[in-house]
N, C-alpha and C positions, 0 to 999 in steps of 0.2 A: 838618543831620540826615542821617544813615547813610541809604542807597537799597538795597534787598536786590531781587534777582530770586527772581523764585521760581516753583516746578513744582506745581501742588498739584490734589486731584480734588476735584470738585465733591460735595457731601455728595448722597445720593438719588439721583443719576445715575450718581455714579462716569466723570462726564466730565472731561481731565484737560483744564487752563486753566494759561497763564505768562503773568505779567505783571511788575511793578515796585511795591513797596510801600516807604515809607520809615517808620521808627522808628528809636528812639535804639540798640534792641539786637537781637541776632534774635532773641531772646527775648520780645520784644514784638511783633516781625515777626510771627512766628508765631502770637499773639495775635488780633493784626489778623486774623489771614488765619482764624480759627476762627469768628471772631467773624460774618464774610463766611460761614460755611457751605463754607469750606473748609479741607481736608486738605494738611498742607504734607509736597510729597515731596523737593523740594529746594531751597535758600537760600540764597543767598550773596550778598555786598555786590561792589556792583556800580562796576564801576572804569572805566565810562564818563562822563565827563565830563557828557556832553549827556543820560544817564539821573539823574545827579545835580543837574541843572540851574544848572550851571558856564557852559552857552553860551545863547545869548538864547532858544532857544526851552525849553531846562530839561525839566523833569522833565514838566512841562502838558502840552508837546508831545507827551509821548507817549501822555499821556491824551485829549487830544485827538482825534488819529486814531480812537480808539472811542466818541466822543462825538457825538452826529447832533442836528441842534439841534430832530429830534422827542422824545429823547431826554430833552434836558433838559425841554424843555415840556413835555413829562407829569408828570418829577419835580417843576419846579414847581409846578406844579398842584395836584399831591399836597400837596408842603410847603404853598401854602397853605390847602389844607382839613385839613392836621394843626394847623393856628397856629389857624383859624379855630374847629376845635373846642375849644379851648382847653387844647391839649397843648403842656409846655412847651417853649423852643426844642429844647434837650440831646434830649429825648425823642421829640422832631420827628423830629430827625435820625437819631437809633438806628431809629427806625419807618421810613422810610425807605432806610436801608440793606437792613432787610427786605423792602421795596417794591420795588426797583431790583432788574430782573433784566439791566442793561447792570452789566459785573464792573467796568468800567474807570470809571465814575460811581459804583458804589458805594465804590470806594478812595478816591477823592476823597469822596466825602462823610462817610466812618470820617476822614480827615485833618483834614474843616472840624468835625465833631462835640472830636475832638480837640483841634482848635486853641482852639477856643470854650471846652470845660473847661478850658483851662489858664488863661481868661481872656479871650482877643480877641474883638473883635464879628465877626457874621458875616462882615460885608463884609470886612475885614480878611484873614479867612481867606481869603476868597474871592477878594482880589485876589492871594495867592501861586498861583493857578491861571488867570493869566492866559489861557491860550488854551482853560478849559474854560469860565470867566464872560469875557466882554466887560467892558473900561473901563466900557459902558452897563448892562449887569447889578451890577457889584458898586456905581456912583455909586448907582442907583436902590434897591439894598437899605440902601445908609448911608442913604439918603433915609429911605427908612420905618424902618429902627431908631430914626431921631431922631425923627420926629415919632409914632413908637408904632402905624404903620399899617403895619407889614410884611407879613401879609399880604393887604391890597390891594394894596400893591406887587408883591407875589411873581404873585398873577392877573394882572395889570395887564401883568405880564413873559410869564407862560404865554402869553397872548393873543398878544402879538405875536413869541414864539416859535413859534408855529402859524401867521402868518401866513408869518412867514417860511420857512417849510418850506412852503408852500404853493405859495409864488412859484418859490421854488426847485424843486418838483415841473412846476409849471408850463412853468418854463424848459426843464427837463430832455426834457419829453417835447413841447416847440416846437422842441426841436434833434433829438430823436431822430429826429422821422417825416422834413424835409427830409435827414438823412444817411442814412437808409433807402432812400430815395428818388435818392441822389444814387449811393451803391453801384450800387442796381437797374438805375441808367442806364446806368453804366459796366461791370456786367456783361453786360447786351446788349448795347451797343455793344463789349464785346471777343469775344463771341461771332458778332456779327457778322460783323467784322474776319475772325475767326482759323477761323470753319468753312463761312458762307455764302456770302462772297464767294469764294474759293479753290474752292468748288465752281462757281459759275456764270464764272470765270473760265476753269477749265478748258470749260465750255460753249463761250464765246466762241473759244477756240483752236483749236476743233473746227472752227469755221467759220467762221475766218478772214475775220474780217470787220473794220472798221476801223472804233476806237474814239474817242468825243468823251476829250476832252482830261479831261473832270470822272472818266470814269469808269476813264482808265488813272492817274490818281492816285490814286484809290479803292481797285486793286489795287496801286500802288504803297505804299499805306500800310498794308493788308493783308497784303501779303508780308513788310513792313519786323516790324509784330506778331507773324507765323511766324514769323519766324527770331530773333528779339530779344526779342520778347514776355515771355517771361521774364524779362529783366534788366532790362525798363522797367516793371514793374510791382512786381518784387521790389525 
């Protein structure tokens, strides 16, 4: 299927948004992109290989990048309280689209609504978007299409896409404070270096007096930072 980029403004905001949508024509392109609540300002079919999904990471890839796996675990969540109300799959999905204010999961989800009307099961759809569902996401929705439990499946997924954004929150800010921290060190210690000792060195030359061996290295490494400081840091 045909890949179109496109330019288009967001409907109520008038904020303008480019991204990558595939249909058979641009005529449907455009479609799509109405359907989205957006305004198509420009279109054209896209002659990238790796935006057509010719190379392994494909067209997902680049849905991906705007895909955050808090992201999806709200829309699942959503999807399963639209199943659980007993709104049909097709209808899930179009309500939904409406729900998604991430642009780049709502194209994918106009693709899997699509797909589905033409016939496939979700999962199916779901496994042509490889790097926006996990192997673990699309096995466990075939799971509950068969056994008729999808949306406990779909909670079941939300949950542990919560936690996992959690951890990963977690990690985030168990690395941030030590590289805070490790910065912090290395800006005093070149402030040091480069403005305190050089002042009390010129003290010592004043008054000539003669230095343990620890502290004419001190200035000898000192001086080396004045004068180089710049190239060993940049």
């Amino acid at each position: 299927m045909p890949v179109y980029q496109y330019k288009a403004l967001e409907k109520g905001t008038g904020k303008t948004t480019k991204g990558v949508i595939d249909a058979d024509t641009p005529a449907l392109a455009r479609l799509k992109l109405r359907e989205l609540n957006l305004v198509p300002v420009e279109l054209k079919e896209s002659t990238n290989g790796l935006s057509k999904g010719e190379g392994k990471g494909g067209f997902s890839f680049t849905l991906r990048r705007g895909v955050s796996t808090r992201d999806l675990a709200m829309t699942t969540r959503q999807f399963a309280v639209l199943l659980k109300a007993g709104m049909p799959l097709v209808e899930a999905l179009t309500a939904l689209i409406n729900q998604t204010s991430n642009q780049r999961l709502r194209t994918t989800i106009l693709d899997l609504r699509d797909k589905v009307n033409a016939g496939k099961s979700l999962a199916d759809a779901m496994a042509e978007h490889p790097n926006v569902f996990s192997s673990l996401y699309v096995n466990m929705v075939r799971a509950g299409e068969a056994s008729g439990a999808l949306e406990q499946v779909l909670t079941r997924l939300a949950d542990l896409l919560d936690r996992q954004a959690k951890i990963k929150a977690q990690i985030l800010s168990s690395i941030a404070y030590p590289a805070f921290m490790t910065f912090f060190a290395i800006a005093v210690i070149t402030f040091m270096m480069t403005v305190i000792v050089p002042r009390i060195t010129t003290i010592f030359k004043k008054q000539q007096q003669e230095l343990p061996a620890i502290t004419e290295a001190l200035i000898g490494i000192s001086s080396f930072l004045g004068r180089y400081g710049v190239f060993v840091l940049g």
